[in-house]
N, CA, C and O atoms as CSV, one atom per row, in Angstrom:
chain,resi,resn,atom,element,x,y,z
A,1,UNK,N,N,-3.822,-7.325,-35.458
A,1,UNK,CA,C,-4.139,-8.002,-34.215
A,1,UNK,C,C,-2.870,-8.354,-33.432
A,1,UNK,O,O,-3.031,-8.354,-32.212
A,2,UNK,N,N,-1.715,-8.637,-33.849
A,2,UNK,CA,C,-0.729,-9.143,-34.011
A,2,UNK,C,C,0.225,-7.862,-32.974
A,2,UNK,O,O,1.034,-8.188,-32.105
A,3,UNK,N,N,-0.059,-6.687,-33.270
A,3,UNK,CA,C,0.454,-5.798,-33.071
A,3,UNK,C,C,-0.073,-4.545,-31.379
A,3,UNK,O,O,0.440,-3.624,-30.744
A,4,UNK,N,N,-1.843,-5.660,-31.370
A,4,UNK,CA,C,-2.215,-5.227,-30.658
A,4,UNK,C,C,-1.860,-6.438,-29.157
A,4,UNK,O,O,-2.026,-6.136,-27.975
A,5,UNK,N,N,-1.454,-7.518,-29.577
A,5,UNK,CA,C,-1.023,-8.442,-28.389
A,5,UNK,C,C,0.481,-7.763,-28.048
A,5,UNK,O,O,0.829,-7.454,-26.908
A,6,UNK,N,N,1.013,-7.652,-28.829
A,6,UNK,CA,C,2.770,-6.867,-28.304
A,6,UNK,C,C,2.776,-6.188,-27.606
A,6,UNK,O,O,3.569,-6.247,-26.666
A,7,UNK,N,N,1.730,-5.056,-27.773
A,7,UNK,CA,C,1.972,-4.019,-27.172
A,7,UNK,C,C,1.111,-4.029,-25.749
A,7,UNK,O,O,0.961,-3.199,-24.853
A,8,UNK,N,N,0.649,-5.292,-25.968
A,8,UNK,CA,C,-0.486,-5.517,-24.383
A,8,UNK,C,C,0.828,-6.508,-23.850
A,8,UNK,O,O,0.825,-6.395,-22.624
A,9,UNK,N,N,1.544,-7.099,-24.114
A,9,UNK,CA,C,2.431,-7.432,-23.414
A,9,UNK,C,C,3.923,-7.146,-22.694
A,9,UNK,O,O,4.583,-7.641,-21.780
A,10,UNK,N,N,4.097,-5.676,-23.986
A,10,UNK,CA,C,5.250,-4.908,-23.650
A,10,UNK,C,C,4.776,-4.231,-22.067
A,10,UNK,O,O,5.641,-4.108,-21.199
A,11,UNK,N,N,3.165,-3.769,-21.771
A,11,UNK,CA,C,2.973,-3.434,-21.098
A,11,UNK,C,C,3.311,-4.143,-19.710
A,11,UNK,O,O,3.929,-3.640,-18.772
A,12,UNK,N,N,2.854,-5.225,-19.777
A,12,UNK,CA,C,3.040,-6.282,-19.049
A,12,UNK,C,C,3.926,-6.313,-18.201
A,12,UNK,O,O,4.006,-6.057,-17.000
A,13,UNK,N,N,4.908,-6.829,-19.363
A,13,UNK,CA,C,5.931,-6.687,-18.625
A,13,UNK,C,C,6.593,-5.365,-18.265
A,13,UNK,O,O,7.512,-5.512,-17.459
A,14,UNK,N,N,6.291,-3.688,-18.783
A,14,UNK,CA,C,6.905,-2.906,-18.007
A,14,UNK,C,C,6.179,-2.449,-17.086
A,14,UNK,O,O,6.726,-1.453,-16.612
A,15,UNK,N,N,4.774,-2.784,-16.365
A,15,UNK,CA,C,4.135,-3.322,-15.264
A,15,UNK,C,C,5.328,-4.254,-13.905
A,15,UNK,O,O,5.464,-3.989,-12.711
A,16,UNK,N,N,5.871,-5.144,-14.591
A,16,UNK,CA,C,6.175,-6.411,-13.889
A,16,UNK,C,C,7.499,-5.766,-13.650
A,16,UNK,O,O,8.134,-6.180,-12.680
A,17,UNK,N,N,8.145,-4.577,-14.564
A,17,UNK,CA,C,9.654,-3.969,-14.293
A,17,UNK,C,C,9.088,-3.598,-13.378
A,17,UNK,O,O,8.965,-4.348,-12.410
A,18,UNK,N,N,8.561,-2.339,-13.372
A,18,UNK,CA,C,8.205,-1.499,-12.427
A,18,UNK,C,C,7.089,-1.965,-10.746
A,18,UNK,O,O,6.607,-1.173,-9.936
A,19,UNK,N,N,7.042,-2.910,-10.751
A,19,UNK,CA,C,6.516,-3.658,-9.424
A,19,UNK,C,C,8.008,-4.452,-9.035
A,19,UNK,O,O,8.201,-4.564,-7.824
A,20,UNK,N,N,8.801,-4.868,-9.709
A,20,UNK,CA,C,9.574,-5.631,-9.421
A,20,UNK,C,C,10.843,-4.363,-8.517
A,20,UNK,O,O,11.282,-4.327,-7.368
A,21,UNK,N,N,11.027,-3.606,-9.575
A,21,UNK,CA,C,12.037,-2.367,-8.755
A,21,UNK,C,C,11.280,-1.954,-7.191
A,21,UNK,O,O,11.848,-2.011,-6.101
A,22,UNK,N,N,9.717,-1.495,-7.469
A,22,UNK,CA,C,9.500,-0.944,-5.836
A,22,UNK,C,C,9.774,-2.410,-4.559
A,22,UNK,O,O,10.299,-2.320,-3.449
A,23,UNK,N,N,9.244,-3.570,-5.189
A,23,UNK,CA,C,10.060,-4.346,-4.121
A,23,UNK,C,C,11.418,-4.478,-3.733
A,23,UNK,O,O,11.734,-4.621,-2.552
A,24,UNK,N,N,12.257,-4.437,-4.683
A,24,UNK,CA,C,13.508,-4.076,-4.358
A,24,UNK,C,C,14.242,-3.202,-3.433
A,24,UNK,O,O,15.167,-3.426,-2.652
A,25,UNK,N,N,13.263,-1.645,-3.877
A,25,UNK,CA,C,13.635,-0.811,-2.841
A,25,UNK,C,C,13.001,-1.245,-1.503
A,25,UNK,O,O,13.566,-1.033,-0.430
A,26,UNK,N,N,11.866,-1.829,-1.603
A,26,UNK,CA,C,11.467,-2.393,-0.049
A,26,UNK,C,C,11.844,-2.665,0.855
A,26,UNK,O,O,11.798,-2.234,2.008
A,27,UNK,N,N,12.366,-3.628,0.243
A,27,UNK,CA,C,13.375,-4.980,0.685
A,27,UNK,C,C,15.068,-4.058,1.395
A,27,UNK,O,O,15.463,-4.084,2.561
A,28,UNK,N,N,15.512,-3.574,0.583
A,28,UNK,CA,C,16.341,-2.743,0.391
A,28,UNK,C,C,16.200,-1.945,1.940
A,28,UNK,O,O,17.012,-1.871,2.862
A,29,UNK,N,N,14.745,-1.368,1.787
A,29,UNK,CA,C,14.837,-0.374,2.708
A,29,UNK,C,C,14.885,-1.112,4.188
A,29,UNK,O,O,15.302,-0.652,5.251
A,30,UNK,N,N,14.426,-2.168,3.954
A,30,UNK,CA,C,14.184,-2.826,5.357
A,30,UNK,C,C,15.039,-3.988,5.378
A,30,UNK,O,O,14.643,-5.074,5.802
A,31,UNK,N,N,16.107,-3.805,4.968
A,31,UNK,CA,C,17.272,-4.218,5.294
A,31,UNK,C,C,18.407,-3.488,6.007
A,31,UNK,O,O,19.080,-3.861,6.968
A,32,UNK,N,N,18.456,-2.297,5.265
A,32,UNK,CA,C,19.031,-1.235,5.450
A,32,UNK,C,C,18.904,-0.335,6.746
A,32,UNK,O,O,19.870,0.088,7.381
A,33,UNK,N,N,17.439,-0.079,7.076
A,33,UNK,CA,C,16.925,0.696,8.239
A,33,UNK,C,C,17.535,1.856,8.436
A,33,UNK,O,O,17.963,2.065,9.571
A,34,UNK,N,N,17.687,2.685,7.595
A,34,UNK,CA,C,18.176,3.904,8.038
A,34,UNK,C,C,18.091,4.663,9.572
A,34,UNK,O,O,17.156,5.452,9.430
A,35,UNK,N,N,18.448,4.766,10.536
A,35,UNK,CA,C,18.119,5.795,11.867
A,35,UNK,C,C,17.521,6.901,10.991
A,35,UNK,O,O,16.361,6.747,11.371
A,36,UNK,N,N,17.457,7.723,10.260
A,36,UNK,CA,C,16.559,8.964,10.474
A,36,UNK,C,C,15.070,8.475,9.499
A,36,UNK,O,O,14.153,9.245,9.211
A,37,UNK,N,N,15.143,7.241,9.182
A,37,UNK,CA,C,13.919,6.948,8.253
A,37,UNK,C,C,12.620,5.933,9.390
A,37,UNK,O,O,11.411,5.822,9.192
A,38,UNK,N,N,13.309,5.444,10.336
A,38,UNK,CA,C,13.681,3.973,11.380
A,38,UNK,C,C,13.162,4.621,13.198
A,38,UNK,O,O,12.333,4.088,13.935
A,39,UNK,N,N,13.807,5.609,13.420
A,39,UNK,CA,C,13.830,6.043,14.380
A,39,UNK,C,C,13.120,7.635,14.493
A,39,UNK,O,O,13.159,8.281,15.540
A,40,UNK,N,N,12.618,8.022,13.511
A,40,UNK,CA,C,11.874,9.501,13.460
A,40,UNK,C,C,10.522,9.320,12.921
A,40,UNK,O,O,10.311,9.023,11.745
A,41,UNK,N,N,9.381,9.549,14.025
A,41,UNK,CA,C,8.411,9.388,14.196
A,41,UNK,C,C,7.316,10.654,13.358
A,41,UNK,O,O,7.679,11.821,13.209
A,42,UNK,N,N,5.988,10.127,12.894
A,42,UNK,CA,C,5.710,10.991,12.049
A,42,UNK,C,C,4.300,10.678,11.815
A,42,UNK,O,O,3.977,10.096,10.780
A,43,UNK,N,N,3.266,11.085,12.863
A,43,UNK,CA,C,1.526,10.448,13.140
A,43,UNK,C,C,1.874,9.138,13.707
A,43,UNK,O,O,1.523,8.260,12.920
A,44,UNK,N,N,2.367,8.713,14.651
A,44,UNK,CA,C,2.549,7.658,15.629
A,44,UNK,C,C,3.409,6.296,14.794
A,44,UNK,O,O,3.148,5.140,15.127
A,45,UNK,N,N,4.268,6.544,13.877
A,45,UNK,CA,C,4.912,5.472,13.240
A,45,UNK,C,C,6.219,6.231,12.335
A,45,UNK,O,O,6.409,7.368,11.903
A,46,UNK,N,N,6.888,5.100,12.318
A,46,UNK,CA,C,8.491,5.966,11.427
A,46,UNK,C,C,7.842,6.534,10.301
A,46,UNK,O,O,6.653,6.621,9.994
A,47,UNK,N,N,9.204,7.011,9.593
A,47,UNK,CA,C,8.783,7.091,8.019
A,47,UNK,C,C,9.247,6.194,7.620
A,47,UNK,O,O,9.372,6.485,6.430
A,48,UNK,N,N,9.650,5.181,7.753
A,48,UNK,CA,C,9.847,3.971,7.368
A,48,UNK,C,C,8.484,3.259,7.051
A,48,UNK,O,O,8.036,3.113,5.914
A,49,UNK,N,N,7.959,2.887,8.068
A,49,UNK,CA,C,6.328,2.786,7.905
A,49,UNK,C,C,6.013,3.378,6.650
A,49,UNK,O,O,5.884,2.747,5.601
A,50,UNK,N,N,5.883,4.714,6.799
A,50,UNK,CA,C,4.764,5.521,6.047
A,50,UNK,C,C,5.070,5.375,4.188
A,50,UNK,O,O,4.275,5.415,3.248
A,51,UNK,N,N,6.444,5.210,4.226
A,51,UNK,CA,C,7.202,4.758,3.311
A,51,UNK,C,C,6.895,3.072,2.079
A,51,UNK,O,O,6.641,2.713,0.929
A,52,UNK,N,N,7.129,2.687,3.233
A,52,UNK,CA,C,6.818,1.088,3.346
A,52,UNK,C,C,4.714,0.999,2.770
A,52,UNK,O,O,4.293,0.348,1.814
A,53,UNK,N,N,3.845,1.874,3.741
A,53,UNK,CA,C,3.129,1.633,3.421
A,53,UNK,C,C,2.372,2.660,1.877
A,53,UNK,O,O,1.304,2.599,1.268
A,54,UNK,N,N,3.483,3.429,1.777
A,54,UNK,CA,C,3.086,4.383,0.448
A,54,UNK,C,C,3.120,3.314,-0.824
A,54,UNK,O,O,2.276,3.353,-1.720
A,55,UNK,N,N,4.230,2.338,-0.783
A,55,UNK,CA,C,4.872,1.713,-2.060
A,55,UNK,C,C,4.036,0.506,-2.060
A,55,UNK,O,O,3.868,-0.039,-3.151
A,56,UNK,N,N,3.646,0.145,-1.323
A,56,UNK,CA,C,2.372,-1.026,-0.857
A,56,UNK,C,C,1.122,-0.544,-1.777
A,56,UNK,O,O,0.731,-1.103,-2.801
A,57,UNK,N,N,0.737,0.296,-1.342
A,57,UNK,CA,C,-0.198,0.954,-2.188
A,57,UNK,C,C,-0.493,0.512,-3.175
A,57,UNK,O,O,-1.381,-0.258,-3.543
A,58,UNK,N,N,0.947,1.452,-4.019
A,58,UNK,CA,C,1.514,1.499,-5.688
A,58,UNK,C,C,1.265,0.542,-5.684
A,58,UNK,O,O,0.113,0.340,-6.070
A,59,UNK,N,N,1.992,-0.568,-5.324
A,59,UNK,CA,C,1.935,-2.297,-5.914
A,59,UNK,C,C,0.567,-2.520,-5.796
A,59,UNK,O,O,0.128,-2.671,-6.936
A,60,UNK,N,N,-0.253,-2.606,-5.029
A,60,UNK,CA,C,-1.651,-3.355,-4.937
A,60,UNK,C,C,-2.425,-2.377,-6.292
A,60,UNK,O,O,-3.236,-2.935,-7.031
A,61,UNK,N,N,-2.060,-0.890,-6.487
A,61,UNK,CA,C,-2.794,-0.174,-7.260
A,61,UNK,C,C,-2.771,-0.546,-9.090
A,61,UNK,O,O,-3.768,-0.574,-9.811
A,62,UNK,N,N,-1.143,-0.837,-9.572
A,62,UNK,CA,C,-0.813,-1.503,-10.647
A,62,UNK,C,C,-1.099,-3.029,-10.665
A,62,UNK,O,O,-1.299,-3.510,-11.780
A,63,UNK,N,N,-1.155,-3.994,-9.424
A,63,UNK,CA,C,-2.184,-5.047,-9.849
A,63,UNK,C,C,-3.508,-4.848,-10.027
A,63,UNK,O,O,-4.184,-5.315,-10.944
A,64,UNK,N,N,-3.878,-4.146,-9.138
A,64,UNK,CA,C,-5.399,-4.305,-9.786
A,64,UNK,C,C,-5.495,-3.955,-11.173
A,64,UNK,O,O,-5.892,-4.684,-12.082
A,65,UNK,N,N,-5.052,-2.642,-11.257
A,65,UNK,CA,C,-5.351,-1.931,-12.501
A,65,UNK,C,C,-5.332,-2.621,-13.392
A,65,UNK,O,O,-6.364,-2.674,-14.061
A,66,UNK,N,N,-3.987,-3.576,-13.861
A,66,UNK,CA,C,-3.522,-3.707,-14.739
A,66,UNK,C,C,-3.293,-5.669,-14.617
A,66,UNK,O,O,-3.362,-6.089,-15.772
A,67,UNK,N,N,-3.131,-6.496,-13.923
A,67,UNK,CA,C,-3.086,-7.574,-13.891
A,67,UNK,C,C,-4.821,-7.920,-13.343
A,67,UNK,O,O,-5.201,-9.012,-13.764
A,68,UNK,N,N,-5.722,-7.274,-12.617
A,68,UNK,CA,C,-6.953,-7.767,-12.462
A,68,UNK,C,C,-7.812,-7.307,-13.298
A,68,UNK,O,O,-9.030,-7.464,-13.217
A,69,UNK,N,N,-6.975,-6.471,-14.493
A,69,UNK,CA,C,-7.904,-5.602,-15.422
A,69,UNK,C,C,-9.424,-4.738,-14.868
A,69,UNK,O,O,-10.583,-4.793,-15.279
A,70,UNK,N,N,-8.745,-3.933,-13.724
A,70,UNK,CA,C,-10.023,-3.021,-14.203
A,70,UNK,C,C,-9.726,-1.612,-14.736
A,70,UNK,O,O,-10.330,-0.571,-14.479
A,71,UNK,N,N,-8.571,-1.820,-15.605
A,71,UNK,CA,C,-8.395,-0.695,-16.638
A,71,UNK,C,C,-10.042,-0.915,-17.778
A,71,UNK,O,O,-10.863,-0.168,-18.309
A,72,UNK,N,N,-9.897,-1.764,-17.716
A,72,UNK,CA,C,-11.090,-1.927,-19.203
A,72,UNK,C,C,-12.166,-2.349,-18.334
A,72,UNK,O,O,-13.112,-2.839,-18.952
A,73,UNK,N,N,-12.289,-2.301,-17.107
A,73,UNK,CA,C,-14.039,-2.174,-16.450
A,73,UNK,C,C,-14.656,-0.745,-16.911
A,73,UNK,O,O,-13.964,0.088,-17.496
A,74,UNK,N,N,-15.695,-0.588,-16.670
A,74,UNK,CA,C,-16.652,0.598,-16.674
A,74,UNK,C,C,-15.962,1.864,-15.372
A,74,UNK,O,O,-15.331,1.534,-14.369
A,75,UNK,N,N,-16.266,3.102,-15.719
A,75,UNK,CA,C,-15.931,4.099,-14.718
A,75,UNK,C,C,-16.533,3.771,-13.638
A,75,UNK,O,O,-15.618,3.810,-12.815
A,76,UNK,N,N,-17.660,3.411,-12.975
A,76,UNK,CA,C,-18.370,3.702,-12.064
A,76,UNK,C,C,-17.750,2.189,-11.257
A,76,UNK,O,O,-17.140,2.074,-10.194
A,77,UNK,N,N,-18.113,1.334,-12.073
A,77,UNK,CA,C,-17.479,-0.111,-11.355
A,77,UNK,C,C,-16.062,-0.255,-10.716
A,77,UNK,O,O,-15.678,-1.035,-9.844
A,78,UNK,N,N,-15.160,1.059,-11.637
A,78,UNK,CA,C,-13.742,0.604,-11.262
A,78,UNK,C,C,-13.952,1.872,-9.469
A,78,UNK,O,O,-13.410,1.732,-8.373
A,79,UNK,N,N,-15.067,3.095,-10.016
A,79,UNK,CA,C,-14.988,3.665,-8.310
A,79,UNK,C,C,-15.444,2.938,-7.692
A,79,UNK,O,O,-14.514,2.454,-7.047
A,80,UNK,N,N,-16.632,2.320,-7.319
A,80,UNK,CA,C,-17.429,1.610,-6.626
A,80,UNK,C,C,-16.363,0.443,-5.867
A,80,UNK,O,O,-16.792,-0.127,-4.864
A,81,UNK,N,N,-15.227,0.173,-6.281
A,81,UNK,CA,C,-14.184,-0.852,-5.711
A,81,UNK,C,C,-13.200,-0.066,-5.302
A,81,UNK,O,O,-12.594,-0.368,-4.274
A,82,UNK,N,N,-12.841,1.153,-6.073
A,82,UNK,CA,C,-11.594,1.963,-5.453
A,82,UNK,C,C,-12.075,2.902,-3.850
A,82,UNK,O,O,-11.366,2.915,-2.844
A,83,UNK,N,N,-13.195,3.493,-3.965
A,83,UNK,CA,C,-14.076,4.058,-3.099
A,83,UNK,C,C,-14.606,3.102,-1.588
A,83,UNK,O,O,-14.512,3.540,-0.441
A,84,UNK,N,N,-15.230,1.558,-2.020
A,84,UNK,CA,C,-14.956,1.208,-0.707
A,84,UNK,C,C,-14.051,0.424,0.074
A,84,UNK,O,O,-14.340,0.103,1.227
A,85,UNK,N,N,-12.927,0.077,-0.497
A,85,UNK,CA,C,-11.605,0.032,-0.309
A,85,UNK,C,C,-11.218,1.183,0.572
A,85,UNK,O,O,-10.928,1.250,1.766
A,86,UNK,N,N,-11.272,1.738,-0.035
A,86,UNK,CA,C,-11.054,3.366,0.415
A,86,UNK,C,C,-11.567,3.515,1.852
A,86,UNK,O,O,-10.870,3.412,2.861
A,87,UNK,N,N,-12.849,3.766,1.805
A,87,UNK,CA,C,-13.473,3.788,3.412
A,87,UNK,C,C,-13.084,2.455,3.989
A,87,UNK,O,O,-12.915,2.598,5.200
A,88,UNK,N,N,-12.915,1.455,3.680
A,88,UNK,CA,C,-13.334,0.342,4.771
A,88,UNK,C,C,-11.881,0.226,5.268
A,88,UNK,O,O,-11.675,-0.330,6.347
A,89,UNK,N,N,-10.646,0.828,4.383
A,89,UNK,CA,C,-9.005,0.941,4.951
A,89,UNK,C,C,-9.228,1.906,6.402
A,89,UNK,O,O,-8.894,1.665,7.562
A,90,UNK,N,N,-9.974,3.154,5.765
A,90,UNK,CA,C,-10.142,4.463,6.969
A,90,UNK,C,C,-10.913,3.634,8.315
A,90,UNK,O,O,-10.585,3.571,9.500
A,91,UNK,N,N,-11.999,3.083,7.612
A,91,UNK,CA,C,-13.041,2.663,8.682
A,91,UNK,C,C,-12.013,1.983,9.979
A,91,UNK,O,O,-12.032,2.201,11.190
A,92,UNK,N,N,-10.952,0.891,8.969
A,92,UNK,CA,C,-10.642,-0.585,10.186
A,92,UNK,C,C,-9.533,0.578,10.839
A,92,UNK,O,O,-9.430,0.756,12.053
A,93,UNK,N,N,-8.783,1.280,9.884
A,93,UNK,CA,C,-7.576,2.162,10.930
A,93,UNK,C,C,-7.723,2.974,11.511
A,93,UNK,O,O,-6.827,3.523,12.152
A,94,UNK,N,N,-9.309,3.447,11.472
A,94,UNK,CA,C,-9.542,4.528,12.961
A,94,UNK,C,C,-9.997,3.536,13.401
A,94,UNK,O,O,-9.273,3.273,12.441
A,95,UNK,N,N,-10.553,2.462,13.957
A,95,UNK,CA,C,-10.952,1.505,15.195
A,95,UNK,C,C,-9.428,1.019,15.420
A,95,UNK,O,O,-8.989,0.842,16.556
A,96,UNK,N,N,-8.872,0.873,14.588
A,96,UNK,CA,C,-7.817,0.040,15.366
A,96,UNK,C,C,-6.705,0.707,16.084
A,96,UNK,O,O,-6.029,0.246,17.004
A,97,UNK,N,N,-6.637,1.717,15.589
A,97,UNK,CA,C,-5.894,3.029,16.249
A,97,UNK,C,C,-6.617,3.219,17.828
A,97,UNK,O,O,-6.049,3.018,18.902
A,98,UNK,N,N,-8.029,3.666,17.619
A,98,UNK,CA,C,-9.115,3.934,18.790
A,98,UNK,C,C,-8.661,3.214,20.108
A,98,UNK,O,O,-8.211,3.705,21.144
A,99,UNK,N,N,-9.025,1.289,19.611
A,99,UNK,CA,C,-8.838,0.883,20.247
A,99,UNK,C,C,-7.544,0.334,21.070
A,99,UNK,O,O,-7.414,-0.209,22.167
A,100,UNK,N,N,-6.750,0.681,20.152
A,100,UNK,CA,C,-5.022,0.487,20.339
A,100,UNK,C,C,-4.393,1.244,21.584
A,100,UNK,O,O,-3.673,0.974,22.545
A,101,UNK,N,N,-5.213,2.597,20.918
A,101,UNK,CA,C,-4.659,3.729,22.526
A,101,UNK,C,C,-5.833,2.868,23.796
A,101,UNK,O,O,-5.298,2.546,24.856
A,102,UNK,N,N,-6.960,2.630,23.666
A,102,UNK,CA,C,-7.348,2.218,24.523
A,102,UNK,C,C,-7.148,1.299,25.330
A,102,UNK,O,O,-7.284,1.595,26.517
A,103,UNK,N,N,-6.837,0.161,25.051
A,103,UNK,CA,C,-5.717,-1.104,25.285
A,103,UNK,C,C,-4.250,-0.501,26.152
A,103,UNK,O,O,-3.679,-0.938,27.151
A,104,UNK,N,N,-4.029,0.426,25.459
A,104,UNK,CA,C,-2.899,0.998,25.937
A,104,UNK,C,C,-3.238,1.470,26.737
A,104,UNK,O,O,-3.328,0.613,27.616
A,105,UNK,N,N,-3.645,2.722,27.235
A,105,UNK,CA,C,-4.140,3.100,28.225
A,105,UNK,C,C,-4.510,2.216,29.340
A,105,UNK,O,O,-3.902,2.187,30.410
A,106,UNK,N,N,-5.437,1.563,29.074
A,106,UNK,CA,C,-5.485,0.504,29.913
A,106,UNK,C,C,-4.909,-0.208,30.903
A,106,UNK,O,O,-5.282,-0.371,32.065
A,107,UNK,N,N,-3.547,-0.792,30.079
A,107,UNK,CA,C,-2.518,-1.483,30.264
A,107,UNK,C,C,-1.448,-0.443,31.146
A,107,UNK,O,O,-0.658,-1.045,31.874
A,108,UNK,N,N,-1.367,0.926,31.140
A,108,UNK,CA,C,-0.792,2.037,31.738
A,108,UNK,C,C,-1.437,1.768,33.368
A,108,UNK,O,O,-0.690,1.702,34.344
A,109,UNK,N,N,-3.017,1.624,33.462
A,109,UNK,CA,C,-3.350,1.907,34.279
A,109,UNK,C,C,-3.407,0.502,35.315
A,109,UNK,O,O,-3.544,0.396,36.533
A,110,UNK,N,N,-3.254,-0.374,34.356
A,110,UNK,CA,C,-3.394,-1.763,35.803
A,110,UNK,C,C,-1.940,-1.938,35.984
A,110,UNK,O,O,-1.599,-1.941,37.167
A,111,UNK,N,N,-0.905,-2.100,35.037
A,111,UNK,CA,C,0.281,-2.238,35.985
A,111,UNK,C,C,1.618,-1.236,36.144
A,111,UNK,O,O,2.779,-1.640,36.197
A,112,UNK,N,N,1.225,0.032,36.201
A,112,UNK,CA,C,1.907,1.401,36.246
A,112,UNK,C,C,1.368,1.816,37.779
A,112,UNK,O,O,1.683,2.899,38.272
């Protein structure tokens, strides 16, 4: 038993390494701001962004997994949360995109 808590905690903590390094580089990166990461555009945002929001991900993906435990939920329960996550991210960022150019547009046309 003894042997099975160690190794649920070695995990743990190389969970807590490995969340702790991608903030680093985060932080790092957006300190840093590279011009070709900063200033080069790529589907209407840097790769800084796209960057920024790739490692975001990771982190939210190893908490859940692994600090909200749904490693040891059922298959269907752990899709049923990964799946509408999933759509309801797509759902809010095509309206907000939609309406973003629209706003914009907008704003082109009353004081342009």
């Amino acid at each position: 038993m003894a042997h099975a808590e160690k190794s649920h905690t070695a995990l743990i903590w190389k969970v807590f390494g490995l969340l702790s390094i991608i903030t680093l580089v985060e932080v790092f990166l957006g300190i840093k701001k590279y011009d070709f990461l900063y200033l080069n555009n790529v589907l209407g945002t840097s790769w800084l962004n796209w960057i920024f929001l790739a490692l975001t991900l990771v982190k939210a993906y190893y908490i859940a997994w692994y600090f909200m435990h749904l490693k040891e939920e059922k298959k269907w329960l752990r899709r049923s949360i990964v799946w509408s996550a999933i759509f309801l991210i797509a759902y809010l960022s095509f309206y907000l995109l939609t309406e973003g150019t629209a706003l914009h547009d907008a704003k082109n046309l009353l004081f342009n």
